[in-house]
LUMRO-66532 format. One record per residue (C-alpha): x, y, z. Coordinates in Angstrom, 2 decimals, decimal comma. Each point is the difference from the previous one (the first is absolute). Layout:
REM LUMRO-66532
site x=X	y=Y	z=Z
...
***
This chain:
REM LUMRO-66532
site x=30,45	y=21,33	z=17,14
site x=-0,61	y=1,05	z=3,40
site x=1,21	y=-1,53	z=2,88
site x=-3,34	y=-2,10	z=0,86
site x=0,56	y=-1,40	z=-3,03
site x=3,40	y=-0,88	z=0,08
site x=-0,84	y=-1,76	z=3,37
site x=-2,21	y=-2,40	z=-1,75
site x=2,13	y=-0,66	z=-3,04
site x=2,84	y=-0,94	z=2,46
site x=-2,02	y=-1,29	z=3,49
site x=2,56	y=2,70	z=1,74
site x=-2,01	y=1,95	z=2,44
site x=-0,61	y=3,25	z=-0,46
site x=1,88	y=1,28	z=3,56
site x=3,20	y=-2,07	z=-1,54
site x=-0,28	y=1,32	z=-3,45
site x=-0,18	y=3,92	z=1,44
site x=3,05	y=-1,15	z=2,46
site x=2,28	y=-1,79	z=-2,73
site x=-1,19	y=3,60	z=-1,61
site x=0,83	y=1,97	z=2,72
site x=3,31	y=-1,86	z=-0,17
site x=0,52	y=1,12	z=-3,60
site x=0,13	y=-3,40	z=-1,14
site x=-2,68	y=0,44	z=-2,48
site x=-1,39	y=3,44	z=-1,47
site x=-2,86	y=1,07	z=-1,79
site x=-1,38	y=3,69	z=-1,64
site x=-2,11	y=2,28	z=1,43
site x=-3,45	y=-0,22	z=-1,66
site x=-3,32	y=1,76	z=1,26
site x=0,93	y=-0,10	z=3,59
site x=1,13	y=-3,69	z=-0,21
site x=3,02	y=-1,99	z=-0,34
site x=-0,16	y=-1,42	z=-3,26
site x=2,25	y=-3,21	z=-0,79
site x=1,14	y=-1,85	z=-3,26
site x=0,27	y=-3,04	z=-1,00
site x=3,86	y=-0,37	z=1,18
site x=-1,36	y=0,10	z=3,14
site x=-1,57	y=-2,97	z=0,33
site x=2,85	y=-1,84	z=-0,69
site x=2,08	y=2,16	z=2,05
site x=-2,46	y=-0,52	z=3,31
site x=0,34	y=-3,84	z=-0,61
site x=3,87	y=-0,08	z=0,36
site x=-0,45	y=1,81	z=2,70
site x=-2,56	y=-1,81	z=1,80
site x=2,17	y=-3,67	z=-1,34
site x=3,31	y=1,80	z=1,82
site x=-1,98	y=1,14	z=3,10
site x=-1,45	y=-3,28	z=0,33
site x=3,56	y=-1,82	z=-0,23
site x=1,06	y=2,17	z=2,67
site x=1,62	y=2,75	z=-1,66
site x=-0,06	y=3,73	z=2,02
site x=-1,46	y=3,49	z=-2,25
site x=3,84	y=0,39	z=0,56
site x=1,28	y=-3,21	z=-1,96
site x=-2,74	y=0,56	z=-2,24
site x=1,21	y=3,59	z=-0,66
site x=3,52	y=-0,89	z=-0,58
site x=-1,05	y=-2,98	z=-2,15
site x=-1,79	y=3,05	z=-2,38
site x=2,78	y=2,26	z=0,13
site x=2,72	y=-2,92	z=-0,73
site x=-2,12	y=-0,69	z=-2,65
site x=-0,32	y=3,60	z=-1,46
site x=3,58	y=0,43	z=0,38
site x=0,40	y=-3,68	z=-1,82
site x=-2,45	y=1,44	z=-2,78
site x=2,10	y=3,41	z=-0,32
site x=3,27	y=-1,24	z=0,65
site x=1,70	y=3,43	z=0,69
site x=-0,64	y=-0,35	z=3,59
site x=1,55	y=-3,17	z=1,04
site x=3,83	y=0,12	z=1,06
site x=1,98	y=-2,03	z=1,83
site x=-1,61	y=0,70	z=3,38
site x=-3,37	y=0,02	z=-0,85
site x=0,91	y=-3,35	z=-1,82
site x=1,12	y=-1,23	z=3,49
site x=-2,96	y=0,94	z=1,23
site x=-2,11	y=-1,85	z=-2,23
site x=1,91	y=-3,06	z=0,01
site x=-0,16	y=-0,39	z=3,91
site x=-3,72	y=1,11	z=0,32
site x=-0,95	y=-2,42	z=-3,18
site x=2,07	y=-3,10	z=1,63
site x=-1,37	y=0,13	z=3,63
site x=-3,86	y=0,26	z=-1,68
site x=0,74	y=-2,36	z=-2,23
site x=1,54	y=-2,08	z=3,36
site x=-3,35	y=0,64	z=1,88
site x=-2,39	y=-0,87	z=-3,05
site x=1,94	y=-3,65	z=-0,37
site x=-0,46	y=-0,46	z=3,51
site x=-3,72	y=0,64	z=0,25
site x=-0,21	y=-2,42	z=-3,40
site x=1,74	y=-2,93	z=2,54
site x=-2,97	y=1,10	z=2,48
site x=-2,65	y=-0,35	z=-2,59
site x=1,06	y=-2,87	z=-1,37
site x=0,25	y=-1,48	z=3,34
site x=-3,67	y=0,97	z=1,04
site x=-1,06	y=-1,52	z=-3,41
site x=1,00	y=-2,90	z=0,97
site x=-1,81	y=-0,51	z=2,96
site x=-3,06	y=1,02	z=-1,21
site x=0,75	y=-2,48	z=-2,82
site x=-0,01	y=-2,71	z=2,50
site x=-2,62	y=1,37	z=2,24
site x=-2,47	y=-0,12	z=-3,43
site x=1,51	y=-3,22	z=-1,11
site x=-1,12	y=-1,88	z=3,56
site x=-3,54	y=2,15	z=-0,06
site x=-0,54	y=-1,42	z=-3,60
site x=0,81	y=-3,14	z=1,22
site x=-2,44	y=0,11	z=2,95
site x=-2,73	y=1,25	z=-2,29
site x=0,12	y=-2,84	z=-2,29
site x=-0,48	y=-2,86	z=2,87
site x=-3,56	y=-0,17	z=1,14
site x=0,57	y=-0,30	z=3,34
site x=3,64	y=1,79	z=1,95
site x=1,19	y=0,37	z=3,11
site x=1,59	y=3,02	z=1,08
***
């Protein structure tokens, strides 16, 4: 598929898809002058896009996909590597519980803001 597509399969913009390209975080074939992506990709752009949008760097996303290749292969993790991993997985996973304790704390008070709107809406008359 070309890129165009890709951008509406996902709702990635084109400019981020050819930059998380760029960044060799997806990759795609050569096909009559165009990139041409499969079907991995999709799913591939949307973990992307889900890390970028929880605040992860094309760095932290790129070590996330090599840990994971070297995971998957297993001859390239050693002890210092495995170090590596550890520390980088522990302070995102750190970060990630904190922004859950933000979220849940914004829930809330929308909770109560809709909860005292609904309430106002059902009386026929309110004062503000």
């Amino acid at each position: 598929m070309k890129i165009g597509e890709l951008s509406k399969r996902t709702g990635i913009r084109v400019d981020t898809l050819r930059f998380y390209t760029k960044e060799k975080l997806l990759t795609y074939t050569h096909a009559h002058h165009f990139w041409d992506f499969n079907d991995d990709q999709i799913v591939l752009a949307e973990h992307i896009q889900l890390l970028r949008n929880l605040g992860f760097s094309i760095r932290d996303i790129r070590f996330v996909f090599d840990a994971s290749e070297a995971l998957l292969d297993g001859t390239r993790v050693n002890h210092e590597n495995l170090a590596a991993y550890i520390d980088f997985f522990e302070a995102k996973k750190s970060a990630l519980r904190i922004q859950r304790h933000h979220i849940d704390i914004a829930e809330q008070r929308l909770s109560n803001i809709l909860t005292k709107l609904e309430i106002m809406a059902s009386k026929e008359t309110f004062e503000l």
